[in-house]
C-alpha positions as a LaTeX table, in Angstrom:
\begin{tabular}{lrrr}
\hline
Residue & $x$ (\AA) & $y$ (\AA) & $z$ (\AA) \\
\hline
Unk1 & $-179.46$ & $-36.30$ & $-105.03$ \\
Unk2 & $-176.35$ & $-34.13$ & $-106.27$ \\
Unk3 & $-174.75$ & $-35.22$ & $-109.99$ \\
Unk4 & $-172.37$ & $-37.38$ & $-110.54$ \\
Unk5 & $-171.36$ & $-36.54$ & $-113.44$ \\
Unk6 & $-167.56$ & $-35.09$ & $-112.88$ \\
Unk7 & $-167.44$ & $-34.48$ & $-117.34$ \\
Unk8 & $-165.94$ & $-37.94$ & $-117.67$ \\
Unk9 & $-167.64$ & $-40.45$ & $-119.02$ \\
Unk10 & $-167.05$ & $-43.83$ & $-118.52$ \\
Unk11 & $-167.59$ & $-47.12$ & $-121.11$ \\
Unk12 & $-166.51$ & $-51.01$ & $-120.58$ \\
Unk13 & $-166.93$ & $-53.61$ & $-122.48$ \\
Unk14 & $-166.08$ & $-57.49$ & $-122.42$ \\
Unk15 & $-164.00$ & $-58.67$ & $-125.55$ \\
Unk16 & $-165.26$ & $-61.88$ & $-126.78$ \\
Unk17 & $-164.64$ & $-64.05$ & $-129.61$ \\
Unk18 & $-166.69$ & $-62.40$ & $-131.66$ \\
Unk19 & $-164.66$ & $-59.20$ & $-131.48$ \\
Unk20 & $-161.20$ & $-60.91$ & $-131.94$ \\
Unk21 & $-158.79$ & $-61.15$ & $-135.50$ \\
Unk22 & $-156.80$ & $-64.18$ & $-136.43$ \\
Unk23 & $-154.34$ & $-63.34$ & $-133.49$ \\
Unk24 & $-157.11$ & $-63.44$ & $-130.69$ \\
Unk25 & $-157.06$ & $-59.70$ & $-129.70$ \\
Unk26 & $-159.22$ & $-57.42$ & $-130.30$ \\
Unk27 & $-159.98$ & $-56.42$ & $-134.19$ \\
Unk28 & $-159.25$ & $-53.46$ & $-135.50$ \\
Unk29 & $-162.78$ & $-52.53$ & $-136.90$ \\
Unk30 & $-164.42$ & $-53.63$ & $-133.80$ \\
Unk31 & $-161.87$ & $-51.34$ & $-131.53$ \\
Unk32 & $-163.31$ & $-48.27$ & $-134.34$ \\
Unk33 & $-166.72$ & $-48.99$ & $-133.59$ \\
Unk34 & $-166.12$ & $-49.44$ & $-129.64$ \\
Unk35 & $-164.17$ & $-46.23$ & $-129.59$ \\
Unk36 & $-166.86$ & $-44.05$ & $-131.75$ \\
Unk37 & $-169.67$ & $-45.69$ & $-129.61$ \\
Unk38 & $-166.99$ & $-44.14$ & $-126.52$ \\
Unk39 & $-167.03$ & $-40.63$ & $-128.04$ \\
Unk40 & $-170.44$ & $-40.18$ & $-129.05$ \\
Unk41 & $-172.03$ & $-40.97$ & $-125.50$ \\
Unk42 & $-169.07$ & $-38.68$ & $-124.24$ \\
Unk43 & $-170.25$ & $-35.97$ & $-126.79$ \\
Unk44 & $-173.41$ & $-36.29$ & $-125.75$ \\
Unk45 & $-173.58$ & $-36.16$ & $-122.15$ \\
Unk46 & $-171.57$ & $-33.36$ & $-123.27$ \\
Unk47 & $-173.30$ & $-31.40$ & $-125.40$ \\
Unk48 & $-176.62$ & $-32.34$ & $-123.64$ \\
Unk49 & $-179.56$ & $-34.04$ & $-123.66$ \\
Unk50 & $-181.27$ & $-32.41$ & $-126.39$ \\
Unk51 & $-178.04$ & $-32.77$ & $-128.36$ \\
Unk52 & $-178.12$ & $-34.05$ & $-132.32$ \\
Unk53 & $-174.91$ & $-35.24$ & $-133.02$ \\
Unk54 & $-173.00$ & $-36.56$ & $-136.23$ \\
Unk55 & $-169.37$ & $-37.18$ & $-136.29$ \\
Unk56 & $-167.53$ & $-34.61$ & $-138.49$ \\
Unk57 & $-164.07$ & $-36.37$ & $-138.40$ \\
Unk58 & $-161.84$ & $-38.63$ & $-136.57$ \\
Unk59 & $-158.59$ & $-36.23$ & $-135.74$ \\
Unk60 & $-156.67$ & $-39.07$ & $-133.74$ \\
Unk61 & $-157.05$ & $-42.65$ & $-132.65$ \\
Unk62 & $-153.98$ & $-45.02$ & $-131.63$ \\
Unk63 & $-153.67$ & $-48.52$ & $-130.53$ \\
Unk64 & $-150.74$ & $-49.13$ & $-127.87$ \\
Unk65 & $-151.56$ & $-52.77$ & $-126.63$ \\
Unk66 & $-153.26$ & $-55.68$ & $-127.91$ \\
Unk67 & $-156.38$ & $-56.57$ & $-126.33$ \\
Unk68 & $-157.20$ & $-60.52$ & $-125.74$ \\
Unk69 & $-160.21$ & $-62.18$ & $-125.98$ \\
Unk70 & $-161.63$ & $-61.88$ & $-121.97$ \\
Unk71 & $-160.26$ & $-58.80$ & $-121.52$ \\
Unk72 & $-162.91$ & $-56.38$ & $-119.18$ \\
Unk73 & $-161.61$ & $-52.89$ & $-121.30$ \\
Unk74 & $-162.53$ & $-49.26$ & $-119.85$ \\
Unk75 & $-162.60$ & $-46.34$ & $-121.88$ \\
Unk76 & $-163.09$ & $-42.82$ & $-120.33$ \\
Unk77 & $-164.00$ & $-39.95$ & $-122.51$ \\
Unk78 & $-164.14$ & $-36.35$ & $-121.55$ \\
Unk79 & $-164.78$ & $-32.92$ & $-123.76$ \\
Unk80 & $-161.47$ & $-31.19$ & $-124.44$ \\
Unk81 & $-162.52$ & $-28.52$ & $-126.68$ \\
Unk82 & $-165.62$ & $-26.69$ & $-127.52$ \\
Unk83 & $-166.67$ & $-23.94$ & $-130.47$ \\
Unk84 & $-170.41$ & $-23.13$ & $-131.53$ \\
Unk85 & $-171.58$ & $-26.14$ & $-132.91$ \\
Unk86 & $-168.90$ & $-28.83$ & $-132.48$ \\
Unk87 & $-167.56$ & $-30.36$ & $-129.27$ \\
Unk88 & $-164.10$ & $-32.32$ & $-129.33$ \\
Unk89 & $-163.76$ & $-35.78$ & $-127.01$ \\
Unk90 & $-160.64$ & $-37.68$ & $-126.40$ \\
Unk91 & $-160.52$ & $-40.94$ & $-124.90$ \\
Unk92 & $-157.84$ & $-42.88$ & $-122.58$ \\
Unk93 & $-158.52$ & $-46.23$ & $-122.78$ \\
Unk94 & $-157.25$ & $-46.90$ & $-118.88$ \\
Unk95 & $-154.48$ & $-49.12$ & $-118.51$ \\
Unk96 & $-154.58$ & $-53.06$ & $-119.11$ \\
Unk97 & $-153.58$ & $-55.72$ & $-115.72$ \\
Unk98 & $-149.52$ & $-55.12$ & $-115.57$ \\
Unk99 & $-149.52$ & $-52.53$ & $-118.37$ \\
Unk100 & $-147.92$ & $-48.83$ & $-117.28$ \\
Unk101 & $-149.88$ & $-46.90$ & $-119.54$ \\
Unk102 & $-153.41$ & $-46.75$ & $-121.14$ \\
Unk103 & $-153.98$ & $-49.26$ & $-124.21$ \\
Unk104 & $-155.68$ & $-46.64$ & $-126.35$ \\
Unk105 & $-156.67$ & $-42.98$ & $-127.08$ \\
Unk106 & $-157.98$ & $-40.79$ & $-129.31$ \\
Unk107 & $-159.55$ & $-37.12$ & $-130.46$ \\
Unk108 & $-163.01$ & $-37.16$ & $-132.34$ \\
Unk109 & $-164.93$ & $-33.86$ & $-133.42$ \\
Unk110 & $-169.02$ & $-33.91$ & $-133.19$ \\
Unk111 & $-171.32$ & $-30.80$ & $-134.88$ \\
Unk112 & $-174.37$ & $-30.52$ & $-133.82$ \\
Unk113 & $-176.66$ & $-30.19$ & $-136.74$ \\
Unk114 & $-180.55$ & $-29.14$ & $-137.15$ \\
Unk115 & $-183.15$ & $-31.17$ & $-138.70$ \\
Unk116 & $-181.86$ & $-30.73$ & $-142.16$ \\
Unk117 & $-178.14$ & $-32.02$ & $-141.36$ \\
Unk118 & $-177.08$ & $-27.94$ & $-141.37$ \\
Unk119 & $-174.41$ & $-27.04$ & $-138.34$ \\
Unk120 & $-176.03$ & $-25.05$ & $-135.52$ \\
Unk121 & $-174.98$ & $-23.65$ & $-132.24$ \\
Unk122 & $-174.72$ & $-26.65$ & $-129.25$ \\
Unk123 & $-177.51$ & $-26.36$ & $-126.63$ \\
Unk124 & $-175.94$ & $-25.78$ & $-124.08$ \\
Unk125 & $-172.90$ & $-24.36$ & $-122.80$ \\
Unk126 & $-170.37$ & $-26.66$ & $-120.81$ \\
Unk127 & $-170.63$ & $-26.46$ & $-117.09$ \\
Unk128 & $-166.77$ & $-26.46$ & $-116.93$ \\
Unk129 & $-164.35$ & $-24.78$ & $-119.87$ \\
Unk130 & $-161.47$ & $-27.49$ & $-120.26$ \\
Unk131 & $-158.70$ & $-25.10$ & $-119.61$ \\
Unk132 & $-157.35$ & $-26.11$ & $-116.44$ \\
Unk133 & $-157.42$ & $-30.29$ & $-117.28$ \\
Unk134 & $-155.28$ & $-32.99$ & $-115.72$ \\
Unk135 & $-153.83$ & $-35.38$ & $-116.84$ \\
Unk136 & $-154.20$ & $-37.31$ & $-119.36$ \\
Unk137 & $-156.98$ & $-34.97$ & $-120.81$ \\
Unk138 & $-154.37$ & $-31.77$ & $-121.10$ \\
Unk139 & $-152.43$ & $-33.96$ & $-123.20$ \\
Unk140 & $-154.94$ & $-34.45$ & $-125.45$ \\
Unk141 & $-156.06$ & $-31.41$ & $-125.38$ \\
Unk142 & $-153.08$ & $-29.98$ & $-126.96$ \\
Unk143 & $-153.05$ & $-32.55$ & $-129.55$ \\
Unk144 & $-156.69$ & $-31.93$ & $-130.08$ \\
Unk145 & $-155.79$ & $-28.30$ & $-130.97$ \\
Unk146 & $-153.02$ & $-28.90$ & $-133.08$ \\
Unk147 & $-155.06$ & $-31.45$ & $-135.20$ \\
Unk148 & $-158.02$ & $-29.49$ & $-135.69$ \\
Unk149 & $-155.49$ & $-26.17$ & $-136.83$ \\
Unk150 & $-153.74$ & $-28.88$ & $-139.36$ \\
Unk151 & $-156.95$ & $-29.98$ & $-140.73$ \\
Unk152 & $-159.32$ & $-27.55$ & $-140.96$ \\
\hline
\end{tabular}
């Protein structure tokens, strides 16, 4: 059987009541802990199986539409950069019913670290260098780079 893996990854979750603020749409912690739980599967079907991952920083994440309670989200998450022991992910969060555009996204950086929490190189190396990316992932991309030159 070939892979299916095309470097996207792909993450959906159900909003419930549970996950809602005062307003009935999705709460702002809860969207943080969906979107990290986005990136690090991204980062690690990414990095590979044998990967270790922590999260060194958030560079990016923005909210562009609320998110109600019964709301089926999907997030897609692809690597966008790449240096010895990190690997950069954005995420699109694709577009809501009626809604032109996507309803999040966002740039987080992974290391890869050995058993004493010390950066070493990835694993492996990525079966595709993002250099020729559509849309929306060139996008990112270039904010990716600009962030990380900021605040490094």
């Amino acid at each position: 059987m070939a892979n299916a893996y095309d470097g996207e990854t792909l993450t959906h979750r159900l909003i419930l009541p549970r996950d809602a603020n005062h307003h009935g749409t999705l709460y702002a912690g809860v969207l943080l802990s969906l979107a990290l739980e986005a990136a690090y599967a991204t980062a690690y079907r990414a990095a590979g199986l044998s990967a270790n991952l922590v999260l060194k920083r958030v560079l990016d994440l923005r909210c562009y539409e609320p998110v109600p309670i019964g709301q089926v989200v999907e997030i897609r998450g692809r690597e966008v950069h790449r240096a010895r022991a990190q690997v950069v992910v954005a995420l699109w969060g694709s577009p809501l019913p009626d809604r032109p555009g996507p309803w999040l996204d966002s740039i987080m950086q992974f290391v890869q670290v050995d058993a004493s929490g010390r950066p070493e190189p990835l694993p492996v190396e990525p079966e595709e260098i993002p250099g020729e990316l559509s849309p929306p992932w060139d996008g990112l991309h270039d904010r990716a780079v600009k962030l990380l030159a900021i605040r490094s």
